[in-house]
ROLUMBA-866150 format. One line per 3 residues: number of its first residue (from 0); their letters; for each residue x, y, z of C-alpha. Coordinates in Angstrom, 2 decimals. Each point is the difference from the previous one (the first is absolute). Example, Ala and Ser with C-alpha at 12.3 -4.5 7.8 and 13.67 -1.06 7.14 Angstrom:
REM ROLUMBA-866150
0	as	12.30:-4.50:7.80  1.37:3.44:-0.66
***
This chain:
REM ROLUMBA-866150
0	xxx	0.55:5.38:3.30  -1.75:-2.62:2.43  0.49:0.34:3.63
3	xxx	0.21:-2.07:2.63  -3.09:-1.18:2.20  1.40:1.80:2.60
6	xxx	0.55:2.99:-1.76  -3.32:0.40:-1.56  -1.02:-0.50:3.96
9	xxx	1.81:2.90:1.46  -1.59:2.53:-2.99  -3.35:-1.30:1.27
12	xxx	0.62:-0.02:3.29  0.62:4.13:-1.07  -3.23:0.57:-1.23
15	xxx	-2.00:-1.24:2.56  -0.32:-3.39:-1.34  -0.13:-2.30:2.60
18	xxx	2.20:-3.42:0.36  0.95:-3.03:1.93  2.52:1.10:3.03
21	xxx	3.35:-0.62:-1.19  3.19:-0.82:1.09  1.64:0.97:-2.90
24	xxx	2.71:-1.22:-2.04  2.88:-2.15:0.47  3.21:-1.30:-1.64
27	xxx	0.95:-2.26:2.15  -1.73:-2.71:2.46  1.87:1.26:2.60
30	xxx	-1.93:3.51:0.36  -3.61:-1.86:0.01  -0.40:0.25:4.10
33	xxx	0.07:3.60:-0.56  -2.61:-0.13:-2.91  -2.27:-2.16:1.92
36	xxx	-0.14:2.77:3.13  -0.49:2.85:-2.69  -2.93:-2.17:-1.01
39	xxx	-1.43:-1.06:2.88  -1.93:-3.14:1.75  0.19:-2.84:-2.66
42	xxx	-0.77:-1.86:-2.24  2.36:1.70:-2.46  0.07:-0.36:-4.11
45	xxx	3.29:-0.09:-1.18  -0.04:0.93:-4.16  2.86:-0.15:-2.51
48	xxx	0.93:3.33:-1.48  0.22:-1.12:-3.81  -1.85:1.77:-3.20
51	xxx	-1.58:-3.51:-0.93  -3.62:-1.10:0.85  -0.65:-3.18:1.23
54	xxx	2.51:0.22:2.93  -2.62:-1.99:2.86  -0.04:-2.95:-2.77
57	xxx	3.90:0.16:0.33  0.61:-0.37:3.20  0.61:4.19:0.44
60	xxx	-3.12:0.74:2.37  -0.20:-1.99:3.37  -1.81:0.51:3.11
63	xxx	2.25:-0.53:3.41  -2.12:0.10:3.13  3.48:0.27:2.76
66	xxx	2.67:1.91:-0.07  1.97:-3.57:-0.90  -1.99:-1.09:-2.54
69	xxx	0.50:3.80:-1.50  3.70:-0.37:0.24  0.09:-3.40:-1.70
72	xxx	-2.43:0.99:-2.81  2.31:3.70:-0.54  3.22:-2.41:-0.52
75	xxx	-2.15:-1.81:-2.37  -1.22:2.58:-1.84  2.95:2.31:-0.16
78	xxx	2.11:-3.01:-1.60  -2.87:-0.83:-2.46  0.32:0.49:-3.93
81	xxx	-3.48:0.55:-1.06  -1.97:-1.80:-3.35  -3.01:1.20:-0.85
84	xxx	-2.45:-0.43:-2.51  0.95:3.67:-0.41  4.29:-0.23:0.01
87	xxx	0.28:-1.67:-3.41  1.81:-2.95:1.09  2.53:2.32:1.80
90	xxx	0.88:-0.32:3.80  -0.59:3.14:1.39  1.72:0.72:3.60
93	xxx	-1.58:0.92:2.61  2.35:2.89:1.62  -2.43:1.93:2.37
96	xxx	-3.25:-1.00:1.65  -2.96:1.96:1.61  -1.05:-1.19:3.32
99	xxx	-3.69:0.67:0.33  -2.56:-0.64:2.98  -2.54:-2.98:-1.13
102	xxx	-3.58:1.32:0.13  -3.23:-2.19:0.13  -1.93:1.10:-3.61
105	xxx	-3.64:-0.27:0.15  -0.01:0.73:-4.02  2.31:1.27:-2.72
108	xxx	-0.53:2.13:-3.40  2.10:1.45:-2.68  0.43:3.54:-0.60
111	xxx	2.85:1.64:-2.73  0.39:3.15:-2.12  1.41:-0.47:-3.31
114	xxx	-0.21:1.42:-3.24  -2.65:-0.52:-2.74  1.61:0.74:-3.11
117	xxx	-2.83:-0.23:-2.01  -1.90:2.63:1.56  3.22:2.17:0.94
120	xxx	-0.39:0.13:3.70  0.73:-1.61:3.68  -2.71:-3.10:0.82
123	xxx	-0.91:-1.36:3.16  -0.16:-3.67:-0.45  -1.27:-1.59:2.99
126	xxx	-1.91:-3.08:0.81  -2.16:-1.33:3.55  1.92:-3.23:-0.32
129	xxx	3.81:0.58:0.19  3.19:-1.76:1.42  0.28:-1.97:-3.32
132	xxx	1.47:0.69:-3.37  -2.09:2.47:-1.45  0.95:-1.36:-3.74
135	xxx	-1.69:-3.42:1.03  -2.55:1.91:1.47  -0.96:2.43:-2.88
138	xxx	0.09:-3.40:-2.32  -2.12:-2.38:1.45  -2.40:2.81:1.79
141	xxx	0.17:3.04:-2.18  -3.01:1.23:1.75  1.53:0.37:3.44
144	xxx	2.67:2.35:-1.14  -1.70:3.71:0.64  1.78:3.07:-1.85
147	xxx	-0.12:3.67:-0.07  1.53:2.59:-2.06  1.66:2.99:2.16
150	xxx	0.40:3.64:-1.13  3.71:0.57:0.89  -0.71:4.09:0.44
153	xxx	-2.14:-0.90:3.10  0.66:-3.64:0.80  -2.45:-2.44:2.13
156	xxx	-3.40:1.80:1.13  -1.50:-0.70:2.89  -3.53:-1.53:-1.09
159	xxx	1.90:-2.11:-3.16  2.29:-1.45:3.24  -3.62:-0.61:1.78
162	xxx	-1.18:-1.48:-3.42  2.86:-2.09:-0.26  -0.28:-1.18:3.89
165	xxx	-3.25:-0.97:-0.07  0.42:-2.01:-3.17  2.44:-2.16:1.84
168	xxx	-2.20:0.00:2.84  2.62:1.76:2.07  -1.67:-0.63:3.95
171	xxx	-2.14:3.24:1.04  2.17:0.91:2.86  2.96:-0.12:-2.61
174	xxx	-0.78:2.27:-2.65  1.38:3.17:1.16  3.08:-2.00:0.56
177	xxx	-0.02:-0.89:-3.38  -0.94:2.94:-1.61  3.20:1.60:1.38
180	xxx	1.57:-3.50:-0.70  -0.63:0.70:-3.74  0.42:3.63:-0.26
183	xxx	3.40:-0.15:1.07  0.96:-3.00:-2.03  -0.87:2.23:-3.28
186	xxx	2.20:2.81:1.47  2.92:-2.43:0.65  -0.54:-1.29:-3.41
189	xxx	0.03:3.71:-1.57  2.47:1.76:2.36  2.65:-2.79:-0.68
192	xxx	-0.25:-0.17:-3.92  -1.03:-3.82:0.74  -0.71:-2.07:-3.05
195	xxx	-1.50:-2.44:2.83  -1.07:0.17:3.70  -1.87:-3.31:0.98
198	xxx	-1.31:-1.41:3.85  -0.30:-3.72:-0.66  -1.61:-0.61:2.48
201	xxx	-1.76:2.70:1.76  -1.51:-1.57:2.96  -2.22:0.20:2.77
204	xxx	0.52:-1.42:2.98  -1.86:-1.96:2.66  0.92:3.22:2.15
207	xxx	-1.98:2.25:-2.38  3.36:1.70:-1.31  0.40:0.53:-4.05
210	xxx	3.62:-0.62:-0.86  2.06:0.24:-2.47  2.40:-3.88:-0.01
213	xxx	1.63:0.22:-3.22  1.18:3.13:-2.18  1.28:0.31:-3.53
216	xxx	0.93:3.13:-1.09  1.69:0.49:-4.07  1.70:3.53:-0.46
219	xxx	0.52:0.78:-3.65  3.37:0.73:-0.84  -0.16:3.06:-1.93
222	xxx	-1.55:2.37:3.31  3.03:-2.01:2.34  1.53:3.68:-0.41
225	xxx	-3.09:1.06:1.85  0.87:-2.80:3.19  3.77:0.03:0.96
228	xxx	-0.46:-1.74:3.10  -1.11:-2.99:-2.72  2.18:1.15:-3.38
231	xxx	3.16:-0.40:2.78  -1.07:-3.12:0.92  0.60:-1.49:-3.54
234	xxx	-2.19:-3.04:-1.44  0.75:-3.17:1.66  -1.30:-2.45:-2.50
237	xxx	2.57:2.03:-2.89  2.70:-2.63:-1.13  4.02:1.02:0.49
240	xxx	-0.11:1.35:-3.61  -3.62:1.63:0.01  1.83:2.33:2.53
243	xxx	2.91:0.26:-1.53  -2.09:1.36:-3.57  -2.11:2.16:2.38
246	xxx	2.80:1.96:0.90  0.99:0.63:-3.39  -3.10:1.04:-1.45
249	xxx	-1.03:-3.35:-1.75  -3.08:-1.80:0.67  0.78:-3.90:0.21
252	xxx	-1.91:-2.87:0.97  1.38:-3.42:-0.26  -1.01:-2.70:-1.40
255	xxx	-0.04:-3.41:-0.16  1.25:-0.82:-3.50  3.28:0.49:-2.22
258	xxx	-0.36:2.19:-2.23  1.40:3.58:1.15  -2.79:2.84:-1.33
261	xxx	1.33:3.87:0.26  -2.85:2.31:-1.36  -1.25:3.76:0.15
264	xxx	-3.49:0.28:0.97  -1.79:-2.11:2.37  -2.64:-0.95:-2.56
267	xxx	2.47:-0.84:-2.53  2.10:-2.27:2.82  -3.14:-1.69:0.42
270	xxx	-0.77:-0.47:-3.60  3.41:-1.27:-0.67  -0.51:-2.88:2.69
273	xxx	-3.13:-0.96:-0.99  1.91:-0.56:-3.74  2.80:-1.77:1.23
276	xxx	-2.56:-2.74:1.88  -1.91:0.09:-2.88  3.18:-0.95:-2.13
279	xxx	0.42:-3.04:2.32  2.41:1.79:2.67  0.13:1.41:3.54
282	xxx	0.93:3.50:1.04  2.00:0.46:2.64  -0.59:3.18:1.50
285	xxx	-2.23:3.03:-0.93  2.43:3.29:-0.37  -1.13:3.27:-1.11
288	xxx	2.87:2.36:-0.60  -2.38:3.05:-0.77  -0.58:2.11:-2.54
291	xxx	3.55:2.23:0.95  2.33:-2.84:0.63  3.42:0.87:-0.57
294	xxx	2.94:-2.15:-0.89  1.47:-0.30:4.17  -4.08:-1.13:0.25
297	xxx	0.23:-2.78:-2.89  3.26:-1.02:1.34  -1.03:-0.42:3.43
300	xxx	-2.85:-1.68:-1.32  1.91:-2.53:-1.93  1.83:-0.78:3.09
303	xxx	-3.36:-0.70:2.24  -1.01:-2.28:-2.40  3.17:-1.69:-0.47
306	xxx	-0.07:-1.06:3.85  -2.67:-2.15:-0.34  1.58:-3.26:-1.01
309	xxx	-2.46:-1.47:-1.58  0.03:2.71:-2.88  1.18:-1.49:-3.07
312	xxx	-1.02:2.67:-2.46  -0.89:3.95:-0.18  -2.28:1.51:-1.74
315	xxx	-0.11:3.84:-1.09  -3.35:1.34:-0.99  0.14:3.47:-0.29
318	xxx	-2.69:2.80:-1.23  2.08:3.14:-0.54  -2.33:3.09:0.62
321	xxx	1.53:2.51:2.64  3.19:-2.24:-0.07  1.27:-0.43:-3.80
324	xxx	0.76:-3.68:-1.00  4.07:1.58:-0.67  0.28:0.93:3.41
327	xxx	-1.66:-3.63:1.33  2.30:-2.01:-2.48  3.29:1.70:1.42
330	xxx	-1.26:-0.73:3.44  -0.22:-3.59:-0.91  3.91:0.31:-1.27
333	xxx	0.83:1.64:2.81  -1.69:-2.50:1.88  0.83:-2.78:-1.63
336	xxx	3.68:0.75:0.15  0.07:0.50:3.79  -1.99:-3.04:0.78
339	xxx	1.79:-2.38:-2.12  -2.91:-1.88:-1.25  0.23:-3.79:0.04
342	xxx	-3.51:-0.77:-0.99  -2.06:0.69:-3.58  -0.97:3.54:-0.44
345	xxx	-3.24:0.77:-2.29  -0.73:3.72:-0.78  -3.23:1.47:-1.47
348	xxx	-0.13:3.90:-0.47  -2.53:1.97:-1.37  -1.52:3.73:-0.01
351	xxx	2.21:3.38:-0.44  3.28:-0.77:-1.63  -0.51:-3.79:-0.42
354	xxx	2.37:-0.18:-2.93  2.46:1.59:1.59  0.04:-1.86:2.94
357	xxx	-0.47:-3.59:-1.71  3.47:1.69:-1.80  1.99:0.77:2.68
360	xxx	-0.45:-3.73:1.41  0.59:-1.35:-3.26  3.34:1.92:-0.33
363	xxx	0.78:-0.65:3.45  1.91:-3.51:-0.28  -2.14:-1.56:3.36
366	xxx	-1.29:-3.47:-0.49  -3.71:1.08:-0.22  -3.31:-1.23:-1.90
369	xxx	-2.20:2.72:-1.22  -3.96:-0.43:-0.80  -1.98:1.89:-1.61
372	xxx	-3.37:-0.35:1.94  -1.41:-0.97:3.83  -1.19:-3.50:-1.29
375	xxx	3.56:-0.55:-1.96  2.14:1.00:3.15  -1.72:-2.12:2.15
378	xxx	0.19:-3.12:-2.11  3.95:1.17:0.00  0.42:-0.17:3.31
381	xxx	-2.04:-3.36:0.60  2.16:-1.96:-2.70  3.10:2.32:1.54
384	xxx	-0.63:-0.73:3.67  -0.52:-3.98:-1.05  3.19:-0.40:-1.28
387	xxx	1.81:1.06:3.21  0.42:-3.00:1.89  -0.13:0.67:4.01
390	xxx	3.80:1.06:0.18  -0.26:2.45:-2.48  1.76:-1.59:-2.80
393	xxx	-1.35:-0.12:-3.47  -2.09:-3.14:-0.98  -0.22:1.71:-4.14
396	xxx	0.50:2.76:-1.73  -3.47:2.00:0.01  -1.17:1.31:-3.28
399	x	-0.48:3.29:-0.64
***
């Protein structure tokens, strides 16, 4: 789960990590005189609350230096519908903004906590030169990107903070400040189950102060049980139907093509896109029943996939281990029954009680193609979903 700038700020802000004043956030322009007092003496920085990068390039980050000019620049902003290099070609709204008071940076650096996979434990990734993307960064200057490997049992020490400081030739009169600084972004980054927790930039300022302008913080979504104040909340980049399969146990992702994939297992969803766009097609959504679905699960899934309009074929690949490849093909049935299905189906079963299951769907009457392997359903569904036109009627029969 990504939050919002602001959020990440106010879990800083409770560790002792120190900010920009703010004003806060508002949803309307209307509330920005209040916003600018809770800030104080201007100039203010007005930023777009979106989970896309690039938002100064868009127009989402101004400066206003008067109340007016604040006012005029919140309408602006508030009405604005964001692309990025970042959104995908998608307009993103911009539905809250953070008023913040403008400070005069002497210098800025990159700090972040993520995960190294490779060596199974939490990184510091940090860098003297931040306030730039640190991909472009860690590509054209590899050697200006400064890492260390963190023991999650004990966190940050002091001297590897010190070590790390003086590497990015943190100012003398600053390095307590950052060793604290540092320390406490490692125990944000553990305490919240963060998969992420990045200060981009970290600056100091012509005052002397070392603050933190920018926050990213990444929860992962299996320890949300451990945050309610965040699993509440709900993800606000999830689609209509992404929360609508949440809710029902199902773990969907959609996609941008037409062909309609329902899988158990996440590595065999992903295995059965990759086929289908090897096979010359385009899956439209990832969806993961799991490895207990039952047939109100299938069913619901079938309908999910079925909203997205541009699906003009399904495809069933199912591995029956813990759930038998009977019980999956009555679920289809089932499914297929209650969903009316007005697009190609292709199903592919194998594992415990394959025959049986590749039976029951033969028996069963329902206007189906079977395959017998991954590579031969996905070619099925390619020549299946091409001979849909865009209304859904039937361009040729599709061989079995």
């Amino acid at each position: 789960m990504k939050l919002l700038e602001y959020e990440a700020k106010d879990l800083f802000r409770a560790r002792g990590i120190p900010t920009a004043p703010t004003g806060g956030v508002i949803k309307k322009a209307a509330q920005i005189n209040g916003a600018l007092k809770r800030a104080g003496r201007g100039p203010w920085v007005l930023k777009a609350q979106v989970l896309v990068g690039g938002r100064g390039k868009a127009g989402g980050v101004q400066i206003a230096k008067t109340p007016k000019e604040a006012r005029e620049k919140a309408k602006f902003i508030l009405g604005l519908k964001l692309v990025t290099h970042q959104s995908h070609g998608q307009a993103v709204p911009v539905k809250e903004l953070l008023i913040d008071r403008a400070v005069d940076i002497e210098r800025e650096m990159y700090v972040s906590v993520a995960m190294d996979r490779a060596k199974a434990c939490p990184i510091v990734i940090a860098s003297a030169e931040g306030g730039m993307e640190i991909e472009e960064l860690a590509k054209t200057r590899p050697e200006a990107i400064l890492k260390l490997p963190i023991d999650p049992g004990v966190g940050l020490l002091d001297y590897q903070a010190r070590s790390l400081a003086f590497k990015m030739k943190v100012p003398a009169p600053l390095l307590g400040t950052f060793v604290k600084f540092a320390k406490s972004l490692v125990k944000l980054y553990l305490d919240m189950d963060a998969s992420l927790v990045e200060v981009n930039p970290l600056v100091v300022t012509k005052k002397g102060e070392l603050l933190a302008l920018d926050g990213k913080v990444l929860i992962e979504d299996n320890a949300l049980y451990r945050h309610p104040e965040f699993a509440k909340r709900g993800d606000l980049e999830a689609s209509a139907l992404e929360k609508e399969a949440k809710k029902v146990g199902l773990n969907f992702i959609a996609l941008d093509g037409d062909i309609g994939c329902l899988v158990n297992g996440a590595g065999l969803a992903m295995a059965t896109m990759d086929s289908v766009k090897l096979a010359g097609g385009s899956p439209a959504n990832f969806l993961d029943v799991g490895g207990g679905a039952n047939a109100e699960q299938v069913t619901r899934a079938f309908q999910i996939i079925l909203k997205d309009a541009k699906v003009r074929a399904i495809l069933v690949n199912i591995f029956g281990g813990i759930m038998k490849c009977t019980t999956i093909a009555e679920g289809v049935l089932a499914a297929a029954k209650r969903v009316k299905l007005k697009v190609p189906l292709v199903v592919r079963l194998e594992g415990t009680k394959v025959e049986e299951g590749k039976e029951i769907l033969a028996k069963s009457g329902l206007a189906m193609i079977q395959a017998d392997s991954l590579w031969d359903a996905a070619q099925k569904a390619v020549r299946a979903a091409k001979s849909v036109d865009a209304n859904g009627a039937k361009r040729m029969a599709v061989a079995s």
